[in-house]
N, C-alpha and C positions, 0 to 999 in steps of 0.2 A: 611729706613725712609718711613712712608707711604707718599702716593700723589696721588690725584685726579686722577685716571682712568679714571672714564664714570660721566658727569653732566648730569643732568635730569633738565628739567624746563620748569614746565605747562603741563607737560607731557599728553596727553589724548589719550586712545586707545580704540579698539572696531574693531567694522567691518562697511566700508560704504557700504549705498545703496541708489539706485537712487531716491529715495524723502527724504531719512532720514538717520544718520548711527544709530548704536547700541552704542552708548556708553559702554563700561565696567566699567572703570575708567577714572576721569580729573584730573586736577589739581594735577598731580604728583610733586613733589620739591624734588629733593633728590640726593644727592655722591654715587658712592663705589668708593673705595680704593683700591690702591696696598697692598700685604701684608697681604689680610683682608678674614677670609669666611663669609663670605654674605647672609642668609638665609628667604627666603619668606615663610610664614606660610600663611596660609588661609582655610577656608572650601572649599569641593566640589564646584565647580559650581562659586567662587568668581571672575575667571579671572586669577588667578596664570600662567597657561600657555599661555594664551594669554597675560601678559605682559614682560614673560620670551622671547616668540616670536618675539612679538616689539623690545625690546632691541636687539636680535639678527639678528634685522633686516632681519628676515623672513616675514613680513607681513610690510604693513605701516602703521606709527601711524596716527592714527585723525591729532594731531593739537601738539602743544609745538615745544621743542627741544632733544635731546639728540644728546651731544658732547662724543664721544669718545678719549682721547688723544688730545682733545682742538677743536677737528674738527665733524664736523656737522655726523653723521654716514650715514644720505644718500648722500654726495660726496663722499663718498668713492668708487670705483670701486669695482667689485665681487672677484678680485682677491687680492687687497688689504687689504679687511674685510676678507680674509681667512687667510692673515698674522695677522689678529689685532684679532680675534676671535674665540674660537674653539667652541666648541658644542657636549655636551653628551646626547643624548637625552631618553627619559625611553625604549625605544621600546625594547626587546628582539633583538639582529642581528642572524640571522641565515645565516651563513656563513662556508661553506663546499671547503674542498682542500686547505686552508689555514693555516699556521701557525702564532699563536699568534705574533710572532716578526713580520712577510711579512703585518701582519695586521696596529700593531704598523707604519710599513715603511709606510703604507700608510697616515697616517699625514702631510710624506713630500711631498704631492700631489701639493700643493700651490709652491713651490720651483721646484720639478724636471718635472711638467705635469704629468696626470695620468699615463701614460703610462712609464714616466720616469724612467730611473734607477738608482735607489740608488750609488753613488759615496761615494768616502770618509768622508767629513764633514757631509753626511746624515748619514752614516750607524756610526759614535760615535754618534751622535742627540737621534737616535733610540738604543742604547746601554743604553745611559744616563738615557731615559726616562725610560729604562725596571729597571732599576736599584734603579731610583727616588722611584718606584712605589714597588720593589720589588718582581717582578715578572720572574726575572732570569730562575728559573724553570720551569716555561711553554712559556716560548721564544720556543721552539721547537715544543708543543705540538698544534696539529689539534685543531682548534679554535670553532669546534662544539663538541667538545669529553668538554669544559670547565665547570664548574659548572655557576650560574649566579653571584657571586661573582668574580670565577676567569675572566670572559669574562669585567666582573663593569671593575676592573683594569685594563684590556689589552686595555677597550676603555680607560678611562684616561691616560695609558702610551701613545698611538695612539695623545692625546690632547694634550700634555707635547713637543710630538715630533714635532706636528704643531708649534710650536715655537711663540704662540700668548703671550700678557702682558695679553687677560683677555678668561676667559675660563666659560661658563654657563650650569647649569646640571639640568637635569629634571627630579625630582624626583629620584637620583641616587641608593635609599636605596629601592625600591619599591617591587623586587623581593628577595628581599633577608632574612634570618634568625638574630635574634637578635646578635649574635655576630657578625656576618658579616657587620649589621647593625652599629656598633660601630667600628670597624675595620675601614672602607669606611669612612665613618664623620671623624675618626680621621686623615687619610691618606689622607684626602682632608685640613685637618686644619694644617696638616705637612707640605704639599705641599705650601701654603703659608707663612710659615715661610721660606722654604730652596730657593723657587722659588722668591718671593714677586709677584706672580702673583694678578689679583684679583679674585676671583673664588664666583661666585653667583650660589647659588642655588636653585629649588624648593624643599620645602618636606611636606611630612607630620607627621614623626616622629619628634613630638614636645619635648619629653623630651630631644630625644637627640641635636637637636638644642640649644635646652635655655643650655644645658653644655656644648658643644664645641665651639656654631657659636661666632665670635667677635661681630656679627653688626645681628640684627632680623630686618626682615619689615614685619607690623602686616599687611594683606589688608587685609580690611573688606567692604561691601555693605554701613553699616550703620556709623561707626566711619570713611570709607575712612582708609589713611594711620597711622600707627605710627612707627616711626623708631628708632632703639639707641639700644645701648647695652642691653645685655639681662637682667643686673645688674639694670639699669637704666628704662628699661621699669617696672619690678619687685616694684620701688620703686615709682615709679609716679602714679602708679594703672592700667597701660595701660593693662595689661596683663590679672590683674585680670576684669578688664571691656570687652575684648577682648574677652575671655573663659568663661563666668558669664554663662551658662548652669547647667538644674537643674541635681544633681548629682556630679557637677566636680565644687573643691573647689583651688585656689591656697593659696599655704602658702608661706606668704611671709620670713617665717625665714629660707625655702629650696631652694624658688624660684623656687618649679616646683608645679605640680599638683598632683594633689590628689581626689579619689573618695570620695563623702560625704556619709556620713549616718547617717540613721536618730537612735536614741537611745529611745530603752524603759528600759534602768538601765542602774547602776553605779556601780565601785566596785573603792578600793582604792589601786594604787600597793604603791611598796615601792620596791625600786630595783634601777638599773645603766646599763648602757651600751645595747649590743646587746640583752642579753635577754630579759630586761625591755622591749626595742621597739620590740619585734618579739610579746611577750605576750600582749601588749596594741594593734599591729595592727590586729593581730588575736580574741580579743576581740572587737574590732571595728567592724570586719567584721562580727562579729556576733551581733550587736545593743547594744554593751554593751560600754557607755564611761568610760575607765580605765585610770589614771592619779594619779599622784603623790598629786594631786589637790583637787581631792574628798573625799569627808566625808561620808561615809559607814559604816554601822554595821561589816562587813567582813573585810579583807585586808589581800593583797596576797603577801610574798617575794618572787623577784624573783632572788634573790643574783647576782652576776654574773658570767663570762661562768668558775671559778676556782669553784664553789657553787654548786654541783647535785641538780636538781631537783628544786620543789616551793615548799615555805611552805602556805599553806593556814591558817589564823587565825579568828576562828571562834568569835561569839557573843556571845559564852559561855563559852568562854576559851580554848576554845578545839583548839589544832591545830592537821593538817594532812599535808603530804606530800607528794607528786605528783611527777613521774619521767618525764611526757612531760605535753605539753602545750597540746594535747586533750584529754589526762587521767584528767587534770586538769580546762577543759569547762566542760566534761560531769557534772564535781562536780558540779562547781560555778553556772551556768544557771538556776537549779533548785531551789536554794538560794535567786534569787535578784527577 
């Protein structure tokens, strides 16, 4: 069952200085939840890490609250926000003579002192976590020989093993390749279901937030905050008012984004499934609007994937037939 993790209210951060501070952002109001991923979007330069900072009570805030677990986060002692909070942060670690598992051990730094040795109930902790994360296979392996994916998970098993309720990630997808990039998102969104931790993060890979994260927080300069699901944001306009840049359109029947472009023709398809949409977005890309919608002297079948090829149907009757979608631009282009 989720429940109130971290309250926020009136939140203001920045940086002080002695006639004035910087504001970043005020008036913060806002939950995360146990259970929950958590996902901060914003452009370059908006404060994303400086309010990921604040809450992790690395820096102080201006002015508000933030209660962790009911309690104010600055009474907490350094050694007790190491139990209540972990911390992934973007940096690359370079770290030599160690193994991925001895790294992971070091989570239980808050429990055995640095220096401390691993005992029984730490080294299952650190077992558990390599496991959570599934990273069994490089438990063994020198932690500079990793790829930057396999090092992402060895620090989140390392977070797991810290044994905090809420863990915060900065930019965790940063260095990494599109698969990896979905792998990570989803192994953090797993993580709170198996765990019910609450797991906040910054990123800037938007798409794949608005389809994994539970819970989005828009910052922006000009609108300040918007927060709610990413269903929710989608349907209020938050999202499309948030991203309104010229070039980038959201649709609300996919709920993510999409390049615009601008058209100088039309053609008509008639067709179903994956091939329709591969032949209308490849005619997008090139300023042509193709749709089941339009009225065209032309029109193209594009059957579906049991169907070889397109039939083009010309304004004279004539049809021809096309084995791909660029044997079948070169034709059409010249046409409209």
């Amino acid at each position: 069952m989720k429940r109130e993790t971290i309250h926020i209210e009136n939140l203001s951060i920045g940086y002080p200085g002695k006639s004035r501070s910087w504001v970043v952002a005020e008036g913060i109001r806002a939950s995360i939840n146990s259970g929950e991923l958590t996902c901060l979007l914003g452009a370059n330069g908006v404060g994303k890490s400086t309010l990921l900072r604040t809450l992790a009570v690395f820096q102080p805030k201006l002015s508000g609250r933030i209660e962790i677990l009911g309690k104010e986060a600055g009474d907490y002692t350094d050694k007790e926000l190491a139990m209540i909070i972990s911390v992934v942060l973007t940096e690359r670690c370079d770290i030599r003579n160690m193994t991925a598992a001895e790294l992971v051990g070091m989570g239980r730094s808050p429990y055995t002192g640095f220096w401390g040795r691993l005992r029984g109930h730490d080294k299952e902790v650190v077992a558990r976590s390599i496991r959570l994360v599934g990273i069994e296979n490089l438990a063994n392996r020198m932690v500079h020989t990793l790829s930057d994916g396999e090092r992402q998970k060895v620090m989140i098993a390392k977070a797991l093993a810290q044994e905090t309720p809420v863990i915060f990630l900065d930019e965790p997808t940063a260095f990494l390749d599109f698969p990896s990039k979905v792998e990570m998102m989803q192994l953090l969104h797993r993580l709170t279901r198996l765990t019910d931790k609450t797991i906040f993060l910054s990123t800037h890979d938007l798409e794949l937030a608005l389809q994994i994260a539970d819970k989005i927080w828009l910052m922006d300069k000009v609108h300040g905050f918007s927060i709610g699901a990413p269903e929710d944001l989608s349907l209020n306009g938050c999202l499309s008012n948030f991203f309104a840049r010229k070039g980038i359109v959201f649709d609300k029947d996919t709920g993510l984004f999409r390049i615009e472009n601008e058209y100088v023709a039309s053609v008509r398809l008639a067709g179903h499934g994956q091939k329709y949409a591969m032949l209308r977005k490849a005619f997008q890309r090139n300023g042509i609007l193709a749709s089941r919608e339009v009225q065209s002297d032309i029109c193209i079948e594009t059957g579906g994937l049991d169907s070889a090829g397109y039939r083009l149907h010309l304004a004279s009757g004539e049809t021809r037939m096309f084995a791909t979608v660029e044997e079948l631009l070169d034709a059409v282009q010249p046409l409209l």
